[in-house]
NUPA-70828 format. One record per atom (N, C-alpha, C): x, y, z. Coordinates in steps of 0.02 Angstrom, whole numbers, padded with zeros to 5 digits, always signed. Each point is the difference from the previous one (the first is absolute). Last residue first. Example, Ala and Ser with C-alpha at 12.3 -4.5 7.8 and 13.67 -1.06 7.14 Angstrom:
// NUPA-70828
+00642-00112+00354+00042+00059+00003-00039+00055+00037+00015-00286-00004-00045+00059+00000+00045+00060+00000
//
This chain:
// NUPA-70828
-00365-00637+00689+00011-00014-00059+00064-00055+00001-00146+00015+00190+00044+00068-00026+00010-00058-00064-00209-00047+00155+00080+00011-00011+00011+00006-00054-00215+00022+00169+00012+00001-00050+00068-00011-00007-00125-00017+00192+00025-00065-00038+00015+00032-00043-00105+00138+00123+00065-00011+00023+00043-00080-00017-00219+00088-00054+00034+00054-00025+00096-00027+00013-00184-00201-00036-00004+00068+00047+00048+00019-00011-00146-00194-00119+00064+00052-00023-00019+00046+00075-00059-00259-00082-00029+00071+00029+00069+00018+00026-00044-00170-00212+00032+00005+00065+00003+00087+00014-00056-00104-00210-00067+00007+00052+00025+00021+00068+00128-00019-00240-00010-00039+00047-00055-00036+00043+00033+00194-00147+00007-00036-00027+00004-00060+00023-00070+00207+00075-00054-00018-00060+00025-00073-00026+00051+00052+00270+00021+00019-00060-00033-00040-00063-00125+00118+00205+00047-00047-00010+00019-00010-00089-00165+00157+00139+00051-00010+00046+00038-00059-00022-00084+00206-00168-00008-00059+00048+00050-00003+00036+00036+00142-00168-00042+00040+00050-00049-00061+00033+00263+00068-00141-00030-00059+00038-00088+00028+00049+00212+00099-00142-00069+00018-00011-00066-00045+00020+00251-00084-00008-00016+00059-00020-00072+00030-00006+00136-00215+00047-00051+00025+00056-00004+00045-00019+00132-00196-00130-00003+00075+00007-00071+00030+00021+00108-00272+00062-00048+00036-00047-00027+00075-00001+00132-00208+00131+00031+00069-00044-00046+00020-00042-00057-00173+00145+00022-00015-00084+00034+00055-00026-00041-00016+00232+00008-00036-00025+00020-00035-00062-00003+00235+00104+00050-00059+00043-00014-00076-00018-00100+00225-00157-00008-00063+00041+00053-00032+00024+00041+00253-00039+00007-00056-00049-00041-00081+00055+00050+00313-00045-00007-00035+00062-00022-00074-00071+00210+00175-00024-00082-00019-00017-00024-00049+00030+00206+00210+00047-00028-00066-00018-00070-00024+00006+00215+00195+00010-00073-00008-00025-00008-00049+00014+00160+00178+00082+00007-00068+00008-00070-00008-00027+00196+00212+00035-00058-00022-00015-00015-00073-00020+00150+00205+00122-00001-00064-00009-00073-00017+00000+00155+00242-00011-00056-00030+00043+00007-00066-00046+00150+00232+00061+00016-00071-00025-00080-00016+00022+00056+00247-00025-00024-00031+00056-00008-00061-00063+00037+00206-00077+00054-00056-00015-00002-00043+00072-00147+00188-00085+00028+00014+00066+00061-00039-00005-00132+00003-00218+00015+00084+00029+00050-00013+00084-00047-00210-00128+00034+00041-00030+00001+00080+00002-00008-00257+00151-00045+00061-00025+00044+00054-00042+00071-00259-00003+00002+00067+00035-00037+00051-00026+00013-00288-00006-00002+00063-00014+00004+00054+00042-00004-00294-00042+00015+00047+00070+00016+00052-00063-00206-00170-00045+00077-00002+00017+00021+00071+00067-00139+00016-00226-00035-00051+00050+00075-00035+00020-00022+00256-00099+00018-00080-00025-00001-00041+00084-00130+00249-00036+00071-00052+00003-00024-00035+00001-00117+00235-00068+00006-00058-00002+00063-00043+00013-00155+00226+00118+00070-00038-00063-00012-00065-00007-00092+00237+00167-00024-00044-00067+00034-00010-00028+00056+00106+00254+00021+00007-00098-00027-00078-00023+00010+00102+00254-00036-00024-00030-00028+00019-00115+00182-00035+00222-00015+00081-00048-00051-00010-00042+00047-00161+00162+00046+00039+00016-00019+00066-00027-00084-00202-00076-00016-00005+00067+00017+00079+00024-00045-00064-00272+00027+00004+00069+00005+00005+00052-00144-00115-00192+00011+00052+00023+00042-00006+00067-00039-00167-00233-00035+00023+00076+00034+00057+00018-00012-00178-00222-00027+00061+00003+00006+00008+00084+00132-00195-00122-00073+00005+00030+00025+00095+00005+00112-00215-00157+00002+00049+00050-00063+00019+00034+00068-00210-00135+00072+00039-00006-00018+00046+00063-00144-00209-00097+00017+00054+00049+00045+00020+00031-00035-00177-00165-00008+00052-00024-00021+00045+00043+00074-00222+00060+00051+00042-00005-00023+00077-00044-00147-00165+00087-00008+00022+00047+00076+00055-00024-00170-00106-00165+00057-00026+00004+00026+00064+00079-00252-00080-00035+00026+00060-00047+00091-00031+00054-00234-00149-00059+00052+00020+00066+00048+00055-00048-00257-00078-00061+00055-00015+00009+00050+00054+00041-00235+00010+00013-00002-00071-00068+00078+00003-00006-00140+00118+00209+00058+00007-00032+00011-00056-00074-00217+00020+00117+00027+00090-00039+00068-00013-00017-00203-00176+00077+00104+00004+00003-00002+00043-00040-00226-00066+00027+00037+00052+00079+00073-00005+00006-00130-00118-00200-00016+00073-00014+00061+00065+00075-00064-00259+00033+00077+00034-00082-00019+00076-00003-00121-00106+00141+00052+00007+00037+00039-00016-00040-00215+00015-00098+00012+00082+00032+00052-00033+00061-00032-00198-00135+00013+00077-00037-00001+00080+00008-00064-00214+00116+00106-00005-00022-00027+00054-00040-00205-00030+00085+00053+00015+00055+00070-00008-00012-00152-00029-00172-00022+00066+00002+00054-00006+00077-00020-00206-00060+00000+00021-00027+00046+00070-00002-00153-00107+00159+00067+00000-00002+00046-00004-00037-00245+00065-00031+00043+00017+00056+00058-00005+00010-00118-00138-00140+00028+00078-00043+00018+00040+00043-00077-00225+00083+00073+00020-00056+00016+00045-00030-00186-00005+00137+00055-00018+00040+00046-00003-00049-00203+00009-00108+00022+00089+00047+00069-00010+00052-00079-00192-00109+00009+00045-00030+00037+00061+00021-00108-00153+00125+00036-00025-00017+00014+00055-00068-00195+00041+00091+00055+00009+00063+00064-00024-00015-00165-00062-00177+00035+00095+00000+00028+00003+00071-00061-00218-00025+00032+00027-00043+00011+00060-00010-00156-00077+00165+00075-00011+00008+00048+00013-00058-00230+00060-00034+00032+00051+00060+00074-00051+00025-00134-00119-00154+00028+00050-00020+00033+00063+00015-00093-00220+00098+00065-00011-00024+00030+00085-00062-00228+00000+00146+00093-00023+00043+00023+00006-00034-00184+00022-00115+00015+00057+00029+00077+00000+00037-00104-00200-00081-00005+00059-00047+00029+00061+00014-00071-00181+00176+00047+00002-00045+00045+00040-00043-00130+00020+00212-00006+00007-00069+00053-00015-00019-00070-00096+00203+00036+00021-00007-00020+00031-00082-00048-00170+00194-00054+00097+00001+00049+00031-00032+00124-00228+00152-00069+00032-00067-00009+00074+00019+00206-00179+00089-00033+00055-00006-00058+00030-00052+00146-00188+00023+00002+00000+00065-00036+00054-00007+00040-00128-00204-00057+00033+00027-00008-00012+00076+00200+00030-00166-00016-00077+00033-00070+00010+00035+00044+00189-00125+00004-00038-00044-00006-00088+00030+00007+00218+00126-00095-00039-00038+00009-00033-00055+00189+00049+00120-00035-00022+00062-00053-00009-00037+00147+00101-00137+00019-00074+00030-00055-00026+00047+00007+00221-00064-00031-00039-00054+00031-00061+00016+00067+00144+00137-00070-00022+00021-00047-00044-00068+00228+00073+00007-00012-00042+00038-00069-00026+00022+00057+00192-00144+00025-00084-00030-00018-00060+00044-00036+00229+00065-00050-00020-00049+00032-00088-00010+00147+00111+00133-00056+00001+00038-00052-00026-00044+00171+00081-00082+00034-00072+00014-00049-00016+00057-00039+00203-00131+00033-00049-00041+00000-00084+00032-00005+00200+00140-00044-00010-00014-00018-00045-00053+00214+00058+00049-00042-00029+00065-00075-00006-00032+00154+00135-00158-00003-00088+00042-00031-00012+00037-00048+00204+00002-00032-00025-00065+00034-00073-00011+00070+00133+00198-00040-00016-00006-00057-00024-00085+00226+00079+00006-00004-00075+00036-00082-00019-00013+00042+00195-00117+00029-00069-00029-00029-00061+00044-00023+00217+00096-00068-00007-00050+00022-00070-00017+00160+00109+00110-00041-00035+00058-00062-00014-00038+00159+00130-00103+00029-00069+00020-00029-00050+00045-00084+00212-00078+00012-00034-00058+00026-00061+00003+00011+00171+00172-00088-00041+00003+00015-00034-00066+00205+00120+00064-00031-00065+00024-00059-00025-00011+00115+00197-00098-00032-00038-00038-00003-00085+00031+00058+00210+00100-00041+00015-00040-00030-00064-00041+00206+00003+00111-00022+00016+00056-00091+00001-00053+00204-00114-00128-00026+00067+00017-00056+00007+00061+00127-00219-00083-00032+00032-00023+00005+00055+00045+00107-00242-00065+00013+00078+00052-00051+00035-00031-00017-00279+00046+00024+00081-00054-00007+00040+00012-00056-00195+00139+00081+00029+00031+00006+00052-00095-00219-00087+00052+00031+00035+00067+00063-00001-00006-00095-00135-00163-00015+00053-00011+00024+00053+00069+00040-00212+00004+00025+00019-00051-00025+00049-00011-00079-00088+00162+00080-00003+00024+00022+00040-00050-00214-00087-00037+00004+00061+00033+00063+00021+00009-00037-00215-00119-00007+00076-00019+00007+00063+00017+00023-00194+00164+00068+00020-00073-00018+00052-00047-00186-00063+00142+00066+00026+00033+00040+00007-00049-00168-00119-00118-00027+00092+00044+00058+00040+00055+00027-00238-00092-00001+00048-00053-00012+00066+00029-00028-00168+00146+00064+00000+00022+00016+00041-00080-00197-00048+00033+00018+00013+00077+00072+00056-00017-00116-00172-00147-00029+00084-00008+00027+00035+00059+00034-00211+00010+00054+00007-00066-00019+00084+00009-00121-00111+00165+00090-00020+00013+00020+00052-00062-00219-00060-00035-00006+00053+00038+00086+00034+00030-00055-00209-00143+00000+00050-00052+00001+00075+00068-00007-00211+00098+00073+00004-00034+00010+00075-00016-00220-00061+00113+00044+00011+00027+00080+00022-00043-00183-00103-00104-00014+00083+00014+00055+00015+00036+00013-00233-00049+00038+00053-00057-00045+00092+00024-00062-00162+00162+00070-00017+00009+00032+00047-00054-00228-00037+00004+00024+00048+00044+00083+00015-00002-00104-00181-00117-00020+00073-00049+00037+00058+00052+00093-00234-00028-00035+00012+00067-00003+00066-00066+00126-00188-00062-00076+00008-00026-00037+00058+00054+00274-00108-00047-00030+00030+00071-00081+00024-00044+00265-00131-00004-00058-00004-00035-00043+00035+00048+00230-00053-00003-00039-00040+00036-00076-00008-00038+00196+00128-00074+00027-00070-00010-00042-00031+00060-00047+00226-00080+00030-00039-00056-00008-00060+00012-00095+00152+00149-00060-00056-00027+00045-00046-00057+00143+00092+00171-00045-00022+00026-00054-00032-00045+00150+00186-00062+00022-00061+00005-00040-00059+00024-00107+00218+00020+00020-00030-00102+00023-00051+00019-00030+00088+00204-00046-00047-00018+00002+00002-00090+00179+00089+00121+00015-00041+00030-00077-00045-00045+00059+00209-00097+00027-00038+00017-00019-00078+00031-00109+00191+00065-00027-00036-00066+00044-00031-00029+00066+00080+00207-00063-00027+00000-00012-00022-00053+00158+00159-00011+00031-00078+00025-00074-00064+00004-00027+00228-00058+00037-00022-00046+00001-00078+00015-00096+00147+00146-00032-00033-00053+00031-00032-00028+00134+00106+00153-00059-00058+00032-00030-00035-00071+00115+00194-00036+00039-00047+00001-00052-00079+00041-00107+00211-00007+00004-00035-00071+00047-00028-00018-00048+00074+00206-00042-00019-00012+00003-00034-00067+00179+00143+00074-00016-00079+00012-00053-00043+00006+00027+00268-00037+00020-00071-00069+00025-00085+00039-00065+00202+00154-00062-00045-00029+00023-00026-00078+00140+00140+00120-00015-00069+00032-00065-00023-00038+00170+00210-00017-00064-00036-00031-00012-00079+00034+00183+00177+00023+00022-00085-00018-00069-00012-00025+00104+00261-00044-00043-00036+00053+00001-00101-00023+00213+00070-00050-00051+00037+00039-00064+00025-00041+00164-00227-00076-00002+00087-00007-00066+00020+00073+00074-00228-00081+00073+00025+00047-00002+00080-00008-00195-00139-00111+00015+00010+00061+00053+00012+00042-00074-00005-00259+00015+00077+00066-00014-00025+00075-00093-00182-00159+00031+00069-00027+00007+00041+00065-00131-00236+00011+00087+00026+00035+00042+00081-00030-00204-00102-00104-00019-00012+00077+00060+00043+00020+00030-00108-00204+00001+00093-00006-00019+00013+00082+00039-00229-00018+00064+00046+00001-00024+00070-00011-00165-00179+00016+00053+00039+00070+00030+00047-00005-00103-00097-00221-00038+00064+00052+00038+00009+00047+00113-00138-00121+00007+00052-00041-00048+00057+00060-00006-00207+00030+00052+00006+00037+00013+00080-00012-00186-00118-00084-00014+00024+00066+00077+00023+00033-00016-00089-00235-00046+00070+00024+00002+00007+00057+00143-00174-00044+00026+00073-00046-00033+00041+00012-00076-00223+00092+00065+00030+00020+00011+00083-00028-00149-00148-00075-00025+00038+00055+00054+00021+00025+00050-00100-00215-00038+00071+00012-00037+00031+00057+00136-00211+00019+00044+00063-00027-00028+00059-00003-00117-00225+00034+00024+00027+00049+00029+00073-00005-00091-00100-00187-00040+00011+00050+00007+00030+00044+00135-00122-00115+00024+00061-00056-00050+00045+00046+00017-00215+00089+00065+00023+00030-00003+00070-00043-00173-00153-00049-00018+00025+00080+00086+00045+00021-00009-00094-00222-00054+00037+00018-00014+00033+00058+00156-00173-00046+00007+00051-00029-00062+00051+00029+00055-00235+00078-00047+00042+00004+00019+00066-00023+00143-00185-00078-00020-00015+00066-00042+00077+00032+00101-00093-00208-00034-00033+00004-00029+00015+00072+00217+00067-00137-00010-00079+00062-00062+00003-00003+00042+00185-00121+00038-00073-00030+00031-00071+00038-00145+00193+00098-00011+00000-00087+00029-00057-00029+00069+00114+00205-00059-00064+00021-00043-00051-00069+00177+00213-00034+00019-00066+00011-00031-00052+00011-00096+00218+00032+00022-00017-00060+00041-00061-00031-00078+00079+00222-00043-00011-00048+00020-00013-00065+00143+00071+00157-00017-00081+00018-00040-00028-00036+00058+00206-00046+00038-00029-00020-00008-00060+00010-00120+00171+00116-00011-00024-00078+00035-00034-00038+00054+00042+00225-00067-00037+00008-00008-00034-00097+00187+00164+00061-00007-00065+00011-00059-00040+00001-00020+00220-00022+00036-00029-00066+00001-00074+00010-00072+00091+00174-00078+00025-00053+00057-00037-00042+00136+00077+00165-00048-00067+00026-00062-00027-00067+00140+00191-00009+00039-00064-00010-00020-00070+00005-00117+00239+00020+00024-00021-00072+00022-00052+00003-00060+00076+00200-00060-00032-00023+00038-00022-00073+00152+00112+00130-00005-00080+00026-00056-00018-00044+00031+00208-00046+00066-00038-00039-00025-00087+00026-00145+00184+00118-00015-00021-00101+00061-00040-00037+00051+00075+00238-00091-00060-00010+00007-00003-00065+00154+00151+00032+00046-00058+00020-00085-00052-00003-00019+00219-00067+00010-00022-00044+00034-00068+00052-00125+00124+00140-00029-00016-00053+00036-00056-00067+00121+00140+00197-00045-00084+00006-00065-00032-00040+00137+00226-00060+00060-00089+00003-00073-00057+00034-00038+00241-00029-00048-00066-00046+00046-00038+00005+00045+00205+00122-00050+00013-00022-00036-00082-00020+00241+00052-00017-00026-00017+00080-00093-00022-00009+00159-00031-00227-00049+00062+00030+00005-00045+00081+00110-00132-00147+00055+00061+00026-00031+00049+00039-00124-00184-00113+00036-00029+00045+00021+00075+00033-00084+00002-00223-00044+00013+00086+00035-00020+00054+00102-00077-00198+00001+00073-00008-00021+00023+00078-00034-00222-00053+00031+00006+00027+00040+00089+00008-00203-00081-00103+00004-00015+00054+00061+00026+00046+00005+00011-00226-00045+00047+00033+00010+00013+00054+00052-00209-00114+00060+00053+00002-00031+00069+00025-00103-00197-00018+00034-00007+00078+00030+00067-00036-00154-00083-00160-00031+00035+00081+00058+00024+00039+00072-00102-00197-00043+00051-00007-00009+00040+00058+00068-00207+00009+00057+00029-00014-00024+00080+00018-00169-00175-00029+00028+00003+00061+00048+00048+00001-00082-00054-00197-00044+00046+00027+00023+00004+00082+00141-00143-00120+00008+00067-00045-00061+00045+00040+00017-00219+00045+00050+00012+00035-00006+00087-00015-00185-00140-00084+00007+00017+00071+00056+00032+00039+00002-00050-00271-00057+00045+00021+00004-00008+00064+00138-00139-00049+00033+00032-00032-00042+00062+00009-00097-00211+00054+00058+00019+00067+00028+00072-00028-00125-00105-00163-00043+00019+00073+00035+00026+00045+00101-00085-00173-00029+00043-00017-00049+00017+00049+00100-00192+00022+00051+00037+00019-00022+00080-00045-00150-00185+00017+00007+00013+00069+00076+00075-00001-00090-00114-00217-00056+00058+00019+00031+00017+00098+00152-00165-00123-00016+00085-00042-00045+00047+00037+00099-00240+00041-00010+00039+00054-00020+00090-00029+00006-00261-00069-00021+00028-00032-00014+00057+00053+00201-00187-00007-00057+00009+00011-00028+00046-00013+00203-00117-00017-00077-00052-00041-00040+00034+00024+00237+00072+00044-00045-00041+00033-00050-00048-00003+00134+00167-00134+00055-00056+00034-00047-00036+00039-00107+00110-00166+00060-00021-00033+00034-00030+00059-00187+00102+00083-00018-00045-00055+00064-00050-00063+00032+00217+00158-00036-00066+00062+00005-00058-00064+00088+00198-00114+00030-00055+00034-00030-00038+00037-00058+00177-00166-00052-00056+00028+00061-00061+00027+00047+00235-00098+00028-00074-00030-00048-00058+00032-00096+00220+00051+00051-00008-00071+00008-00075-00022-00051+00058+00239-00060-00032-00054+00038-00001-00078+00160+00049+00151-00049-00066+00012-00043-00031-00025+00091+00230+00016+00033-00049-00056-00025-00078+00019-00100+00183+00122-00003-00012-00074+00035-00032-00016+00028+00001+00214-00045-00060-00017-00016+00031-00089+00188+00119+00076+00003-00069+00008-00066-00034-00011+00000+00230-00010+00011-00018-00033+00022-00082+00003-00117+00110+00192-00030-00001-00066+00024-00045-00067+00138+00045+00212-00038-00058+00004-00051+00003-00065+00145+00183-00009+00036-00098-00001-00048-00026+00016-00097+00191+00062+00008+00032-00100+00043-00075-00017-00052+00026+00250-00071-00010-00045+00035+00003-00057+00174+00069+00130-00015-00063-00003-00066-00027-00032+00033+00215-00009+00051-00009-00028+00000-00095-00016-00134+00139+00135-00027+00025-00071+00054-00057-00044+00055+00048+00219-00064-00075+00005+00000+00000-00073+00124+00142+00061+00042-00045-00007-00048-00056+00004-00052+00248-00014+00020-00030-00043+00017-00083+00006-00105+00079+00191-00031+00004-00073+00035-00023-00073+00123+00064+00222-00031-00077-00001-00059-00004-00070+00116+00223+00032+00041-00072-00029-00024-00060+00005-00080+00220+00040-00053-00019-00054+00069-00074-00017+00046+00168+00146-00044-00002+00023-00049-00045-00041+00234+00087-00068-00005-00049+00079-00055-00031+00020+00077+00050-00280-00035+00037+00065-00021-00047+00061+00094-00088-00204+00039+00058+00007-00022+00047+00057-00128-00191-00074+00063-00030+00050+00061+00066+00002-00218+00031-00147-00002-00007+00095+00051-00034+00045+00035+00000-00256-00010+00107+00041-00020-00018+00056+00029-00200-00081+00063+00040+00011-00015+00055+00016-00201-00115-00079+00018-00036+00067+00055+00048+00028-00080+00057-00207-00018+00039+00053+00030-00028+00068+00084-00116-00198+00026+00062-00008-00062+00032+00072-00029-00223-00058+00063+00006+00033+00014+00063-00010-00165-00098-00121-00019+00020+00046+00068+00030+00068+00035-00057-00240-00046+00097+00008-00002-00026+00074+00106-00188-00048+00011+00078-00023+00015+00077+00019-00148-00232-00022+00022+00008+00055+00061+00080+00013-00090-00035-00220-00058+00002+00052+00036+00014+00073+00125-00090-00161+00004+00066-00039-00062+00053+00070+00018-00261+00005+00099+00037+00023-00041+00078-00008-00163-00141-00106-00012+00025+00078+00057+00028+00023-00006-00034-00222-00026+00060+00011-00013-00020+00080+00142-00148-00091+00017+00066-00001-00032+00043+00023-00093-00218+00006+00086+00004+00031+00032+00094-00014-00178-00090-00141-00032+00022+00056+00042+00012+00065+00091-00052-00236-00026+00074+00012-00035+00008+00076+00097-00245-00036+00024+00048+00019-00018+00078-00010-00153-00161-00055+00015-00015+00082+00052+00037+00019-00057+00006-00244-00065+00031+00061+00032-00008+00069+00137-00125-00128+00011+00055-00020-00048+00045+00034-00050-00211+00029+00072-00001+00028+00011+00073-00032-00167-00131-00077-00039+00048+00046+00065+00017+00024+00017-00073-00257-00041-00031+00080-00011+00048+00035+00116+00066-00210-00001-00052+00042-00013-00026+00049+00014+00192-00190-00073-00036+00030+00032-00053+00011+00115+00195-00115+00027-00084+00009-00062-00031+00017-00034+00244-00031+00029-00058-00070+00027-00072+00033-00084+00142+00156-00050+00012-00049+00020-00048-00045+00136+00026+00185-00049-00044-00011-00050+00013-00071+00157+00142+00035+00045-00067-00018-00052-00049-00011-00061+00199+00093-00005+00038-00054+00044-00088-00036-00030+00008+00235-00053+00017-00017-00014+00019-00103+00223+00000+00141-00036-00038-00009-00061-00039-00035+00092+00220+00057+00037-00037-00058-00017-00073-00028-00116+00145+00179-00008+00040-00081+00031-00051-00033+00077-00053+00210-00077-00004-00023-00041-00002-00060+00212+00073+00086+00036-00052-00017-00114-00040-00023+00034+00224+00067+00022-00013-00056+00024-00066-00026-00093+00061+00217-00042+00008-00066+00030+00018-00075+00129-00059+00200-00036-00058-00011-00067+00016-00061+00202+00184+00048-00002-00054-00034-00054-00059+00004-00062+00180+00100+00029-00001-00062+00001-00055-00023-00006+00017+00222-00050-00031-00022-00016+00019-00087+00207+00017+00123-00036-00048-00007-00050-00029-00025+00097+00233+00038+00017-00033-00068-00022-00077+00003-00084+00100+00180-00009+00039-00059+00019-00036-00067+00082-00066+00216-00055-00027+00007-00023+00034-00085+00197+00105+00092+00015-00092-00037-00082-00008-00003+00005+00205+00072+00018-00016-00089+00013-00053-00018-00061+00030+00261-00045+00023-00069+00015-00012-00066+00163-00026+00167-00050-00060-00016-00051+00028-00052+00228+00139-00007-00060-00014+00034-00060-00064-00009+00286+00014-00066-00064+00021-00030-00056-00010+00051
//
């Protein structure tokens, strides 16, 4: 029998052994030991479901390390549930580890989350060195928070370690878009300006966590790092959707409406630590909000006319082309033959016919009516002589 159906009828039966349960307790009401086993079921019944997509990605080559993380996240989940369930720390230990192993249970699961993506990207040339930064930032960021979370039930600077994690996650998170499409042509060099930032603000978040830092200049500086290194990654991100020869100034309106966004903000920093006067207020903070605005409906409005530029919305089955219409070389007779090897039917001159559809070399993604230079679904730049065959 296919894993699938054992997993299936599994999780059946645990919601039926659930239901059955659940319906016993009503009339017996004995303690919490009956509750403790329905919750025993419905996570089995849970873990489950989650085990059925993990298998569809361990059935496919390119998506197997995914499943098998997916797989190990879905045991490690269900083990610390039963933990809390029966509250073993507390039954074999004496100790009251509920809120830490529920903490851990939310960090491992949003970690899980991230990496499986991540690791998808892995396969693109285009963003492998992107997604390999964002997996290290995920592991490193989990771990940190975990330290945090534990520091909880020792006592030993929680705070500055849950602290640490979120400068970690945003600025690692900025590098990494920083890093989009650099194993693609053109390299753009100036997204290391906003790998610079990244790291920069980084280094002085950590810096005021666990030293301490009052300098007004010092946070203009940070907040300038962070805006630095948002305005590249945005840009990154908007420069690799395919758009239409026609509708670049639309893509060059976005950035620049970030930028300008992250130019206001900053300067409302500088007259907020008052390194800078002569400022209307009134006026500033409301021209940054519509620049801020107009930037999210921009990019926005930019996933939706590079949904609008995929004409193909699905892949037509490549076996419903039986024949093609062409004309004879020889005697030039209008006919139709079967895609393959045929014979003209006035001269009986044999001719051989061969179709195929041009397809991203990366994701395979049907290039039919393709009128950018990269693929709608990927991003990875398409030339004629990359296309492959069906």
């Amino acid at each position: 029998m296919p894993l699938r159906n054992v997993i299936l009828r599994l999780m059946l039966w645990f919601l039926g052994l659930a239901a059955l349960t659940g319906v016993v307790s009503v009339f017996v009401q004995r303690g919490t030991f009956i509750w403790r086993v329905i919750g025993t079921e419905l996570c089995a019944a849970l873990a489950c479901a989650l085990f059925l997509p993990c298998i569809s990605m361990i059935d496919r080559e390119k998506t197997r390390a995914e499943g098998l993380l997916g797989m190990i996240g879905v045991v490690v989940e269900f083990v610390l549930g039963l933990l809390l369930i029966w509250e073993l720390p507390s039954r074999l230990w004496g100790v009251s580890w509920e809120p830490e192993i529920a903490g851990t249970m939310l960090c491992l699961g949003l970690a899980v989350l991230v990496a499986m993506p991540l690791l998808t990207l892995t396969h693109l040339a285009a963003h492998s060195v992107t997604a390999w930064t964002g997996l290290a930032v995920d592991i490193v960021a989990a771990g940190v928070f975990l330290v945090a979370i534990w520091c909880g039930a020792w006592g030993t600077r929680a705070d500055k370690w849950a602290q640490s994690g979120a400068a970690l996650t945003v600025t690692g998170a900025l590098a990494s878009v920083c890093l989009i499409g650099l194993g693609d042509a053109p390299r753009r060099h100036w997204r290391w300006a906003g790998v610079a930032g990244a790291c920069g603000a980084a280094t002085m978040w950590l810096y005021d966590i666990w030293l301490g830092s009052d300098s007004d200049l010092g946070f203009a500086v940070f907040t300038g790092q962070l805006a630095l290194a948002a305005v590249v990654g945005f840009a990154l991100v908007c420069v690799l959707c395919p758009l239409r020869p026609t509708q670049d100034w639309f893509r060059g309106a976005t950035i620049a409406a970030g930028a300008l966004t992250a130019a206001l903000i900053e300067l409302y920093v500088l007259h907020d630590r008052k390194l800078i006067r002569g400022l209307d207020e009134f006026w500033f903070e409301r021209c940054t909000a519509a620049s801020g605005i107009v930037t999210a409906c921009g990019a926005l409005a930019l996933a939706v006319v590079v949904r609008l530029n995929r004409r193909v919305d699905f892949e037509p089955d490549s076996g419903s082309m039986t024949e093609i219409v062409v004309v004879c070389p020889r005697c030039r007779t209008r006919q139709s033959l079967p895609i393959g090897e045929g014979t003209c039917r006035a001269c009986q001159l044999r001719i051989s016919i061969r179709v195929e559809e041009p397809r991203c070399p990366t994701c395979d993604y049907l290039l039919i009516g393709l009128t950018s230079d990269r693929c709608p679904e990927c991003g990875t730049a398409i030339e004629r002589k990359e296309m492959t065959r069906v």
